[in-house]
C-alpha positions in Angstrom: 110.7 57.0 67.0 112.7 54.6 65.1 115.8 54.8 64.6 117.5 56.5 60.8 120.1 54.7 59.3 121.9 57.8 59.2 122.0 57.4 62.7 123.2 53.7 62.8 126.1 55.0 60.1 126.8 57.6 62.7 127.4 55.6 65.3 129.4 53.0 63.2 131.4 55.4 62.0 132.4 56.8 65.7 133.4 53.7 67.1 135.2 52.6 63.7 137.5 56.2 64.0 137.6 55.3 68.0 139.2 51.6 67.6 141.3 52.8 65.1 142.3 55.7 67.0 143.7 53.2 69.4 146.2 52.0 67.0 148.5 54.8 67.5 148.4 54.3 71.1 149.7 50.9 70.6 152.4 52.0 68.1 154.0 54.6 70.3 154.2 52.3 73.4 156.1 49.4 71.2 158.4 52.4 70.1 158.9 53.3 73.7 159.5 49.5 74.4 162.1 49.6 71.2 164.0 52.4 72.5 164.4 51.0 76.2 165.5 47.8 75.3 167.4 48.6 72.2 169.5 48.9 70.4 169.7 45.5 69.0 171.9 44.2 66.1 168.8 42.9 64.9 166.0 44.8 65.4 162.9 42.0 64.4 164.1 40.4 68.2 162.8 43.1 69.3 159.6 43.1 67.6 158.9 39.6 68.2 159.6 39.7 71.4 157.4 42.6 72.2 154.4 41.5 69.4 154.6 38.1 70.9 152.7 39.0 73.8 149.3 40.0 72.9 148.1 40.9 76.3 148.2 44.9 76.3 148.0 45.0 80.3 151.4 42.5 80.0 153.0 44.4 77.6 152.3 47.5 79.5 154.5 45.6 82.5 157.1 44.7 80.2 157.2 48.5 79.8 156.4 49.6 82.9 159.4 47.0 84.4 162.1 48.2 81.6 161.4 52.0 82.5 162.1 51.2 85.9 165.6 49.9 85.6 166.5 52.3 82.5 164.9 55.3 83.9 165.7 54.6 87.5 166.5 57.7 89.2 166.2 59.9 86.4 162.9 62.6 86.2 161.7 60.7 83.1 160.5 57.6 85.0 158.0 59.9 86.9 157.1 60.9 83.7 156.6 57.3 82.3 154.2 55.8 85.4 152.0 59.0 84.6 151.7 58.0 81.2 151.5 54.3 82.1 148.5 55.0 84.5 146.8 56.7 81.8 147.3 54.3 78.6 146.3 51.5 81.5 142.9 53.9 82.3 142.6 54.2 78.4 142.5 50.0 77.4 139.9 49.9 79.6 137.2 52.3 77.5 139.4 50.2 74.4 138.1 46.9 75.9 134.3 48.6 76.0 134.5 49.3 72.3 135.6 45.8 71.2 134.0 43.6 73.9 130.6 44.9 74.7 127.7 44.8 72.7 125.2 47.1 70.5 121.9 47.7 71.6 119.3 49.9 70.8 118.2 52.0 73.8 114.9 53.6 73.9 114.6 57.4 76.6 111.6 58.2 78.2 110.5 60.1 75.2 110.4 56.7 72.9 113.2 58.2 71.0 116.0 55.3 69.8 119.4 55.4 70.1 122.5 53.1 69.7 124.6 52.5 72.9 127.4 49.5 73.9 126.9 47.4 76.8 128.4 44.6 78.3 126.9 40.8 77.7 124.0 40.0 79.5 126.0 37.0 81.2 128.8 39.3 82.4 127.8 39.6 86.0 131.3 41.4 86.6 129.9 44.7 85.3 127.0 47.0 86.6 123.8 46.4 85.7 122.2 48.5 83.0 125.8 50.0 81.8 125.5 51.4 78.9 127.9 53.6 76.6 126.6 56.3 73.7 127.8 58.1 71.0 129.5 61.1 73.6 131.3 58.4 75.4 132.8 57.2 72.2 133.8 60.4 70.6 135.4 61.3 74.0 137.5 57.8 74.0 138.6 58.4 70.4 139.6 62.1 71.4 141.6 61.0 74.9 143.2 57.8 72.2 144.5 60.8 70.0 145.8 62.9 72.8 147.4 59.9 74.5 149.0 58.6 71.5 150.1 62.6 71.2 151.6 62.5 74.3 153.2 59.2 74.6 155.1 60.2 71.1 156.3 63.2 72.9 157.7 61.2 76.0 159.8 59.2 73.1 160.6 62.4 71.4 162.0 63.8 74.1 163.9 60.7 75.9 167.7 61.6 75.4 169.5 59.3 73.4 172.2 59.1 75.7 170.2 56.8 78.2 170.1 54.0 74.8 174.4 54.2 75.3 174.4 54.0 79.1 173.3 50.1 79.6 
């Protein structure tokens, strides 16, 4: 069976919502960064420095090595690596829905789907990978509750560890 365009819509439209679910993500963790390192008289330092870097897994260290001397000895920074581990576990599926491919896959039934999988020339990932609709909806869903909980982390960071560098 060939494949609808409702179908093709369907699937453009889940990984659409999923990428730009991930922008949340990326705004609570410069937030986090901004509150560590802050305040600053002038508070576009601190942007630039941070949006410099366009490498998420660096700016996840930068993150990572701030918390460690701000948070040091204090329960957040437990806290913190849990959420670290998981935004880290998270870019990955991210990296799927921007770097690998579409391709129509075919079931033993001849019916047609859309899936993403890496480049053919990518020897560095399994062979016959392939990502469908579920697995994208369940990324978008996991950016959502991530973003969710690392906005909570921020929410509840006391105020009084800003004063106490």
């Amino acid at each position: 069976m060939a494949l609808e365009q409702k179908d093709v819509d369907e699937f453009l439209y889940s990984l659409a919502s999923a990428l730009l679910s991930w922008q949340p993500v990326e705004a609570a963790l410069f937030m986090i960064f901004n509150f560590l390192v802050g305040p600053h008289k002038n508070p576009n330092v601190l942007s630039a420095t941070y949006h410099t870097v366009v490498n998420f897994n660096i700016r996840l260290a930068m993150i990572d090595a701030v918390a460690g001397l701000v948070l040091k000895d204090d329960p957040y920074l437990s806290e913190w690596e849990k959420l670290s581990k998981r935004a880290s576990k998270a870019a990955k599926n991210r990296n799927v829905l921007v770097h690998f491919g579409l391709v129509t896959h075919t079931d033993h039934k001849g019916d047609k789907s859309l899936r993403l999988q890496p480049s053919a020339f990518d020897v560095t990932e399994q062979p016959g990978l392939q990502y469908d609709m579920k697995h994208i909806r369940e990324w978008h869903d996991s950016f959502n509750v991530l973003s969710r909980d690392l906005n909570a982390f921020l929410t509840h960071l006391p105020p009084s560890l800003r004063s106490s560098r």
